[in-house]
C-alpha positions as CSV (number, residue, x, y, z in Angstrom):
1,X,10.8,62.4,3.9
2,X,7.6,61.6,2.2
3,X,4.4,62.1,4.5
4,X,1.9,59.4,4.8
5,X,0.6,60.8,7.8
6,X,-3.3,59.9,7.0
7,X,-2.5,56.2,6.7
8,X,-1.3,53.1,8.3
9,X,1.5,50.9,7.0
10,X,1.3,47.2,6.7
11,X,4.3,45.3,7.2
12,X,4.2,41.6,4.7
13,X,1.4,40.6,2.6
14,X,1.9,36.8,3.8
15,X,-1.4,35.3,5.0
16,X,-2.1,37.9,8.0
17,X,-0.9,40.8,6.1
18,X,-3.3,39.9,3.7
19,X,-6.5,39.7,5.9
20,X,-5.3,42.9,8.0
21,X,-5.2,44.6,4.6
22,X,-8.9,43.1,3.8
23,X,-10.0,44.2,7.8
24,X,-9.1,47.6,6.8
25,X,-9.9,48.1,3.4
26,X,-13.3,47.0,4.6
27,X,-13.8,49.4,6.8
28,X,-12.3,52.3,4.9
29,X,-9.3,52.7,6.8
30,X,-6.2,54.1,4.6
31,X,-3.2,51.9,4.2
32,X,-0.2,51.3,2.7
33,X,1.2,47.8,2.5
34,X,5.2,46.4,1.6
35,X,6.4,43.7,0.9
36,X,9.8,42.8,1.2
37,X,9.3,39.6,-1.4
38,X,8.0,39.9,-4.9
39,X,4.8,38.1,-4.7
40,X,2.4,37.8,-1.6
41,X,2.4,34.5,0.3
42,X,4.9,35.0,3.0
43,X,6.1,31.3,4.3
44,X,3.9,29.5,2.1
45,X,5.6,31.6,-1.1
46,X,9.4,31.6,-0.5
47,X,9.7,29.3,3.2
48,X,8.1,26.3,3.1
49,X,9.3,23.2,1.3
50,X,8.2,22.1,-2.2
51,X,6.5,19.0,-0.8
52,X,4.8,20.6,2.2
53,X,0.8,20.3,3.1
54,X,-1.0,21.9,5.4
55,X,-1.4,20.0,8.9
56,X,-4.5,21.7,9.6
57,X,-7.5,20.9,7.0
58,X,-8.9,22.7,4.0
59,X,-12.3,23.9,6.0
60,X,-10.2,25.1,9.4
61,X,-7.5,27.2,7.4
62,X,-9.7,29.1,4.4
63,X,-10.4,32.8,5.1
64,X,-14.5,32.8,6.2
65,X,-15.3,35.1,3.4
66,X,-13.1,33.6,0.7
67,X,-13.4,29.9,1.2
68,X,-10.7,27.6,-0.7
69,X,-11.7,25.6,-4.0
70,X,-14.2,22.7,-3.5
71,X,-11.7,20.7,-5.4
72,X,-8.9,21.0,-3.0
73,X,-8.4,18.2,-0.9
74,X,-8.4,18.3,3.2
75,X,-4.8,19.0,3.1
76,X,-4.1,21.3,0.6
77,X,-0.1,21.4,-0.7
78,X,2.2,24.2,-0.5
79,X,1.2,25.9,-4.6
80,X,-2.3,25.0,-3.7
81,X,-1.6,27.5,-0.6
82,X,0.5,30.2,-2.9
83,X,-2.7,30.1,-5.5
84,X,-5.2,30.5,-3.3
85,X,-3.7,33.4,-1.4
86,X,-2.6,34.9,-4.8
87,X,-6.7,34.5,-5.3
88,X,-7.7,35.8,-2.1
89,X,-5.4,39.1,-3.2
90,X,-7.2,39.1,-6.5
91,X,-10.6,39.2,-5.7
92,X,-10.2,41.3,-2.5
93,X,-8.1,43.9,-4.8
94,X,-5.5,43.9,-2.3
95,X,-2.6,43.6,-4.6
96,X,-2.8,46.9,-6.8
97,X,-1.9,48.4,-3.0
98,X,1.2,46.4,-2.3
99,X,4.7,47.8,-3.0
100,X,6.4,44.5,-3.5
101,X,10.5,44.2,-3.2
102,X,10.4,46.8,-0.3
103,X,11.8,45.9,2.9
104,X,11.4,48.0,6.0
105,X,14.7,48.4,7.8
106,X,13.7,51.1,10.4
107,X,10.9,51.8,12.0
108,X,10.7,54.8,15.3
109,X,8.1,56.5,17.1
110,X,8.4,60.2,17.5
111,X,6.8,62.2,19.6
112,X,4.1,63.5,17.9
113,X,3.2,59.9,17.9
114,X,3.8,59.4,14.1
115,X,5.9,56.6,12.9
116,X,9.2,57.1,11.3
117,X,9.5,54.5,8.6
118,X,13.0,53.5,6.7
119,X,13.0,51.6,3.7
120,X,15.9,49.4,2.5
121,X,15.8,51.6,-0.9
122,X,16.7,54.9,1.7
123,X,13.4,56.0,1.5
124,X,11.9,57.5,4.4
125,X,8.2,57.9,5.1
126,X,5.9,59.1,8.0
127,X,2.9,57.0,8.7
128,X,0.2,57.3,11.3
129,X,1.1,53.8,12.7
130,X,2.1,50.2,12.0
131,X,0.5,47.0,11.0
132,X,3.3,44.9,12.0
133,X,2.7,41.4,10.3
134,X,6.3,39.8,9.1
135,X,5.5,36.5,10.7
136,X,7.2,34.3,13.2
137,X,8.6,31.4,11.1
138,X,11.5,33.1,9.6
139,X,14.5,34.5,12.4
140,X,15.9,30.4,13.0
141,X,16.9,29.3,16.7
142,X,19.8,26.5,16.7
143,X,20.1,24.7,19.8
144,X,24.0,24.8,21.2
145,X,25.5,21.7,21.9
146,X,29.5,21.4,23.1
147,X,31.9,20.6,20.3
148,X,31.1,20.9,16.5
149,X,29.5,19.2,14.0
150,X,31.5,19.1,10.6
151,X,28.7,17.7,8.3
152,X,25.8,19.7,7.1
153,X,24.1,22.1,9.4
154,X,20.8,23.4,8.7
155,X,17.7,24.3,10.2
156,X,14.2,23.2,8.4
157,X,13.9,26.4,7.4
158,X,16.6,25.8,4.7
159,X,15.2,22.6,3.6
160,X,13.9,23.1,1.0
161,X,12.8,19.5,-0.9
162,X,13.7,15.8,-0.9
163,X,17.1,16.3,-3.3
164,X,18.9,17.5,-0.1
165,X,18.0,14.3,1.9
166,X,18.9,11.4,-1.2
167,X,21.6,9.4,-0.1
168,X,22.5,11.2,3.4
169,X,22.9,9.9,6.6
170,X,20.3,12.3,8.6
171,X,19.8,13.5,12.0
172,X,16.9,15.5,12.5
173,X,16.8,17.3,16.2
174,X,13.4,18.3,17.2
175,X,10.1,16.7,17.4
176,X,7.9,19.3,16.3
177,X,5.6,19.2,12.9
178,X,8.1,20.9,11.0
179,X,10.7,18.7,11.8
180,X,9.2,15.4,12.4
181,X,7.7,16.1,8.2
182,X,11.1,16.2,7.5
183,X,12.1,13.3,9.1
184,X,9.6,11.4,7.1
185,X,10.9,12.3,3.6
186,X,14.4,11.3,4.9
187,X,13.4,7.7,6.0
188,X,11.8,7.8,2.3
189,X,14.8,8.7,0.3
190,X,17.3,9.1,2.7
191,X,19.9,6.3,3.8
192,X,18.9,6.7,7.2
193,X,16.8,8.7,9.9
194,X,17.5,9.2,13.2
195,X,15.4,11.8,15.5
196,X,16.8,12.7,18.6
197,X,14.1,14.4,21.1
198,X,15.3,16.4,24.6
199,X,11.3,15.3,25.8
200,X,8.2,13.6,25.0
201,X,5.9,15.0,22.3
202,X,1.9,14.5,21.4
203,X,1.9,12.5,18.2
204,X,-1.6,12.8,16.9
205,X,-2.6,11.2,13.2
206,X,-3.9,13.5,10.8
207,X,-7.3,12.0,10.2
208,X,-9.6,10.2,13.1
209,X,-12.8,8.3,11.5
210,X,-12.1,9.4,8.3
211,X,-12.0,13.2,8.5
212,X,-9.0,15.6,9.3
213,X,-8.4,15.4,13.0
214,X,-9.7,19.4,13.6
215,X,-13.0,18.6,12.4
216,X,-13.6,15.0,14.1
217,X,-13.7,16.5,17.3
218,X,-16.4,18.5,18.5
219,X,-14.3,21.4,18.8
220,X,-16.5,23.3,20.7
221,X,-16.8,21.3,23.5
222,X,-14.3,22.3,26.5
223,X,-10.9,21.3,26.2
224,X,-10.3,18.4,28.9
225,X,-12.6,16.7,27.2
226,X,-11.1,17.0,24.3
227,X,-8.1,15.7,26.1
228,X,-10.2,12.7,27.2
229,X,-11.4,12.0,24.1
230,X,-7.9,12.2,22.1
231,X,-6.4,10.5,24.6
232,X,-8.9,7.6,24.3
233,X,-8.3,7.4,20.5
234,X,-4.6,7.3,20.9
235,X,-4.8,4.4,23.9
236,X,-6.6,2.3,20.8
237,X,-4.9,3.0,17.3
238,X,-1.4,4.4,19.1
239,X,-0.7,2.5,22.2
240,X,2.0,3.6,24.5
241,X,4.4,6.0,22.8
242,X,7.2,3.9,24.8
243,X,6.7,0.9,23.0
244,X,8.0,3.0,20.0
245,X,11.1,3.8,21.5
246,X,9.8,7.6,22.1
247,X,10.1,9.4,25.5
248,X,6.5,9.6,27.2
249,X,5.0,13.0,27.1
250,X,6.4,15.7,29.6
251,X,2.7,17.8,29.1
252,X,-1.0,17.7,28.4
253,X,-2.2,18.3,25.1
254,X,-2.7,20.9,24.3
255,X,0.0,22.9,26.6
256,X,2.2,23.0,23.7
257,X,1.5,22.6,20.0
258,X,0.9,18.7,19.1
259,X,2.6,17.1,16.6
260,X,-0.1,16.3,13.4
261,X,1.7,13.9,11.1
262,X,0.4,10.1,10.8
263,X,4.1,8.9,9.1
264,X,6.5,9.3,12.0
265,X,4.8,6.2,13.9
266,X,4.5,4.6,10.9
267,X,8.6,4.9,10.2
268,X,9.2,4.2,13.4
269,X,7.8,0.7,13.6
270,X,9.1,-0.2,9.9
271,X,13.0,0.9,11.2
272,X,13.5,4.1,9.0
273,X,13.3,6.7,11.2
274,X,15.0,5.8,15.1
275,X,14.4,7.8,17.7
276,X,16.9,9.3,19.7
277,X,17.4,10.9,23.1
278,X,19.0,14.7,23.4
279,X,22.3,15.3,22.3
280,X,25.3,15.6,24.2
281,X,27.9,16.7,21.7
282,X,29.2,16.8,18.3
283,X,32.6,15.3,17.5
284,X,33.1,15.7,13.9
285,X,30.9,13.9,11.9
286,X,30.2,12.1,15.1
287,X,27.3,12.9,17.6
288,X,26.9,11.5,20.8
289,X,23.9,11.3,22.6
290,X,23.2,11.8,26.7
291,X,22.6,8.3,27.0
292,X,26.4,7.7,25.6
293,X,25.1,6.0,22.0
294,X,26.4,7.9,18.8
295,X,26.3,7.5,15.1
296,X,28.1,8.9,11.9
297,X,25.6,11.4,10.0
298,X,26.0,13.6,6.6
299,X,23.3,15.8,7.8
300,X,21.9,17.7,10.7
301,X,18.9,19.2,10.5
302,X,17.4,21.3,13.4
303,X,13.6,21.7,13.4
304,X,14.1,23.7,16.7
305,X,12.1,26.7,16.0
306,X,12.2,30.4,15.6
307,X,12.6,33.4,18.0
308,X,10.0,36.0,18.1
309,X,12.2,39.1,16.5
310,X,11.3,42.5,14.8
311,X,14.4,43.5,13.0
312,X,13.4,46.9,12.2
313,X,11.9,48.2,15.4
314,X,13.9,49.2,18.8
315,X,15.1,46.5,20.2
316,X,13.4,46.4,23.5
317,X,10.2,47.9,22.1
318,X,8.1,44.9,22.1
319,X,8.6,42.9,25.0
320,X,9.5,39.2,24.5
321,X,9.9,36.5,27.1
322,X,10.0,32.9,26.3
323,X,9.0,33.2,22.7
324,X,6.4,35.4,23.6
325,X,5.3,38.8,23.0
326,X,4.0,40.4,25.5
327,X,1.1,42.6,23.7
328,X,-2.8,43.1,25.1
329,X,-5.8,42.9,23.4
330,X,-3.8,40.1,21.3
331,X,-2.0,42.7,19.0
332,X,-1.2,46.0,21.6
333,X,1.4,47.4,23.6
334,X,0.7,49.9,26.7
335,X,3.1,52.9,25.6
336,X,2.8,53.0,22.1
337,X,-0.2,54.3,19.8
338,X,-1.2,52.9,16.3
339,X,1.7,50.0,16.8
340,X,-0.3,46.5,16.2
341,X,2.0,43.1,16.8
342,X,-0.4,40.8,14.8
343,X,0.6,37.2,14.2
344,X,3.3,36.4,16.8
345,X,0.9,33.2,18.4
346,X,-0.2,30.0,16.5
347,X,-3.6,28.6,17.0
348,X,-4.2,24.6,17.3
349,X,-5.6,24.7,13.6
350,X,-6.3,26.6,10.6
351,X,-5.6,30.5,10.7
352,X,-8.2,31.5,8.4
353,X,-11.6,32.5,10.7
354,X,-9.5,33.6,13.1
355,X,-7.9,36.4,10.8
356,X,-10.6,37.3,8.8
357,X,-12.9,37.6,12.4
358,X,-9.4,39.6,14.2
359,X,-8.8,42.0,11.1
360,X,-12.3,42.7,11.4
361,X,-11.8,43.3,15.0
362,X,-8.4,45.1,14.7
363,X,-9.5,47.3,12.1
364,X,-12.1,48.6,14.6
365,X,-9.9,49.0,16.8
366,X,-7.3,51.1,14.9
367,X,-10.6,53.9,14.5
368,X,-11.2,53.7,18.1
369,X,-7.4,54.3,18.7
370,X,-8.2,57.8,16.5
371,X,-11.1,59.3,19.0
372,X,-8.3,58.8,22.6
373,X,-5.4,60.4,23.2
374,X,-4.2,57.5,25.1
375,X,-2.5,54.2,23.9
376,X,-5.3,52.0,23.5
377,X,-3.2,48.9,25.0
378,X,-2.4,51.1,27.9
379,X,-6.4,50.8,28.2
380,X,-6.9,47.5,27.7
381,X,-4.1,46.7,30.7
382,X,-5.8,49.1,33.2
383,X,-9.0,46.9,32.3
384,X,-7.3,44.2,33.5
385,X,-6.3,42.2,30.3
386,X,-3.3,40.7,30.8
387,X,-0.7,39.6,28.1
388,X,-1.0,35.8,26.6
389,X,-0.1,33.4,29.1
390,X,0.6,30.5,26.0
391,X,1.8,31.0,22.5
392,X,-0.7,28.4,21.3
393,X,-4.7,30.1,20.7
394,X,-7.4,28.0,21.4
395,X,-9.3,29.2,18.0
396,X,-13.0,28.1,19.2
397,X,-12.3,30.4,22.8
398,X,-10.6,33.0,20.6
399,X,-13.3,33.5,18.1
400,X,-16.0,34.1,21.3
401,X,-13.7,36.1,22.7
402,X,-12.9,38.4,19.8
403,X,-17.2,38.4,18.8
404,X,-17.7,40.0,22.9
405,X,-15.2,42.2,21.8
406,X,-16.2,43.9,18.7
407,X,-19.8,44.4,21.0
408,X,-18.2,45.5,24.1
409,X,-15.2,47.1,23.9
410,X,-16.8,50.1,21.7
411,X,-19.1,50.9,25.1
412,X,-16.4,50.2,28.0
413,X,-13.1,51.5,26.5
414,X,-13.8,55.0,26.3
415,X,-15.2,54.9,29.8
416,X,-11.9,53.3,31.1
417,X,-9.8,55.9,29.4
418,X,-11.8,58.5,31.1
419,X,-11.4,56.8,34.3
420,X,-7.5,56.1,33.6
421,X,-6.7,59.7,32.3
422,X,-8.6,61.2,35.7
423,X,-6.1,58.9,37.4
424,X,-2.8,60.0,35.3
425,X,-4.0,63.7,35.8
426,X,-3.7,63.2,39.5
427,X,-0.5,61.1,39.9
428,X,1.8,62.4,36.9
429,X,4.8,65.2,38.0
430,X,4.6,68.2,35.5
431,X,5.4,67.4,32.1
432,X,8.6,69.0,30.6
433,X,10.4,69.1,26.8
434,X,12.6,66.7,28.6
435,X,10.2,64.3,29.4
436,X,11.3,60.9,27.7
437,X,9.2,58.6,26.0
438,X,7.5,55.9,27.4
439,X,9.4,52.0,27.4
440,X,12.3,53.2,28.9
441,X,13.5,49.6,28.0
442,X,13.4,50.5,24.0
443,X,16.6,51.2,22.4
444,X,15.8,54.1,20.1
445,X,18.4,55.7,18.8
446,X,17.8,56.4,15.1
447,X,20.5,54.4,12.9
């Protein structure tokens, strides 16, 4: 077992990987970084499909210290993505330091607090601690419906480009921005599109007065005003979602992700893409629908979504309810030291500032975690931070948080693990060889 006890590991060398490995290559910190693919990218490399654009804008998704081309346009397309992360690799030097075509299949702490770390090769390695950055778009969640449906079957994630959708018959199940893109190019080339939604969505059109709808509002103003003003917009160029035949919404914006795409409405009213209700079963190539209508289809494609899921750690370790993770300080969990969950929520817009400002931020953190001796997110919880109520990030409200963070948590941590290890000292029974480790939820038997 090769010992790489001085150094962290970093799991994928998609966009986060990437600006972790920037955050602490900045700062000095050692790292290693894998990547199970053969070229960095992650979900924009070997995920998306070939006619994909971003739903964000060019300005809300660059990294703040690498900024995109001038030439790109607001919505920049799945290659322009690829090249400009394969740039951002380049110029940052982060590439001569990834071990492409190596998957991590095992990762266990011991109790020395190292990490053991299994490769698919058989390699095994000891590292310090874990950047754990392998993305949330990627482990597919079908919904289950009674019966079976004898056509194809696939979720967005295996659609891959238009060729798939010419001369089919398409259902597409979900009203998300994956899945509601999708449905576009079907009523495009496609004999026919229906969308079947369980409850009412957020449309929102890409652009508002001419710019990308991230930067026409004033973004730093608070967010039910944003509400008001959105909702003003959409009362004059949408109108009532119900006259479209779509459900009304079940939320405020905001409370869940919006759906960005300015074609679905557009489909809608011109008869190639009809909206259906939630299904009730599949009968063959039949499915019916709760509101007893049904149709014929060739194709059923589900744009319902991933599940939060790290493969290679104990199952148990991280805590997920609900799609979430339950981490503190955005990346931490109470029992374990040097284990960072980076990545598992989605902000509103663009992920660039907020990576390139949270690396930053993380990176500090990781040489704060070197002067305790206890978990750092086991601090963080006893200062009362409490794991994310939402998986969608407010970015504005994240970036102020994570600025007061870099300035305060340096002077007030170290003062609450004083505090906290006083407390242990007077509560905890006497330690013994026996003692377990913490997360007695974790299954960690080595495999």
């Amino acid at each position: 077992m090769e010992d790489r006890r001085d150094r962290m590991l970093v799991v994928g060398a998609g966009p986060v990987g990437l600006g972790i490995a920037q955050g602490l290559k900045a700062r000095g910190i050692a790292y290693d970084q894998v990547e199970a693919d053969d070229d960095v990218g992650g979900n924009w490399y070997h995920g998306v499909y070939t006619t994909a654009h971003i739903i964000s804008s060019r300005r809300t998704t660059e990294f703040t210290d690498y900024p995109m081309p001038a030439d790109y346009p607001d919505f920049p397309s799945r290659q322009q993505m690829v090249d400009y992360l394969r740039d951002y690799a380049r110029h940052f030097g982060l590439r001569e330091r990834i071990e492409f075509n190596t998957k991590v299949v095992l990762a266990r702490p011991r109790r020395d607090e190292l990490w053991d770390i299994g490769l698919a090769s058989g390699e095994h390695r000891i590292y310090k601690g874990l950047m754990v950055c392998n993305g949330h778009h990627w482990s597919r969640r079908f919904p289950e419906y009674p019966g079976r449906f004898t056509g194809g079957f696939i979720h967005t994630k295996d659609y891959k480009g238009p060729d798939q959708l010419i001369g089919k018959r398409v259902l597409v199940i979900g009203g998300g921005n994956s899945a509601c893109d999708v449905a576009s190019e079907a009523a495009r080339v496609g004999v026919s599109c229906d969308l079947s939604l369980r409850r009412g969505y957020w449309f929102l059109p890409k652009t508002l007065l001419g710019k990308p709808l991230v930067e026409a509002l004033p973004l730093a103003m608070p967010v039910f005003l944003q509400r008001l003003l959105l909702r003003l917009a959409l009362r004059l160029v949408v109108g009532d979602y119900r006259r479209y035949g779509l459900p009304k919404p079940d939320h405020k914006i905001f409370e869940h992700h919006p759906t960005i795409n300015s074609e679905l409405l557009h489909y809608v009213k011109h008869g190639r893409i009809k909206p259906r209700p939630d299904v009730a079963r599949f009968e063959g190539e039949r499915v019916v629908f709760v509101d007893g209508s049904s149709a014929t289809y060739d194709l059923v494609i589900c744009g319902t979504g991933y599940h939060v899921d790290f493969p290679f750690l104990p199952k148990g370790l991280v805590p997920v309810d609900g799609g979430l993770a339950h981490v503190y300080g955005g990346a931490l969990l109470p029992d374990y030291r040097h284990l960072y969950i980076i990545g598992t929520m989605q902000p509103r817009y663009g992920f660039g500032p907020l990576l390139t400002e949270g690396a930053g931020l993380l990176a500090m953190m990781v040489e704060m975690q070197d002067k305790m001796t206890l978990p750092l997110g086991r601090v963080l919880q006893a200062m009362g931070q409490k794991p994310p109520a939402s998986h969608l990030i407010n970015p504005s409200v994240a970036l102020r948080q994570m600025r007061r963070a870099k300035k305060l948590l340096p002077l007030l941590a170290p003062r609450a693990e004083r505090k906290l290890r006083q407390q242990i000292a007077r509560e905890a029974p006497p330690f013994s060889a026996e003692t377990p480790l913490a997360c007695p939820n974790a299954d960690l038997r080595v495999y």
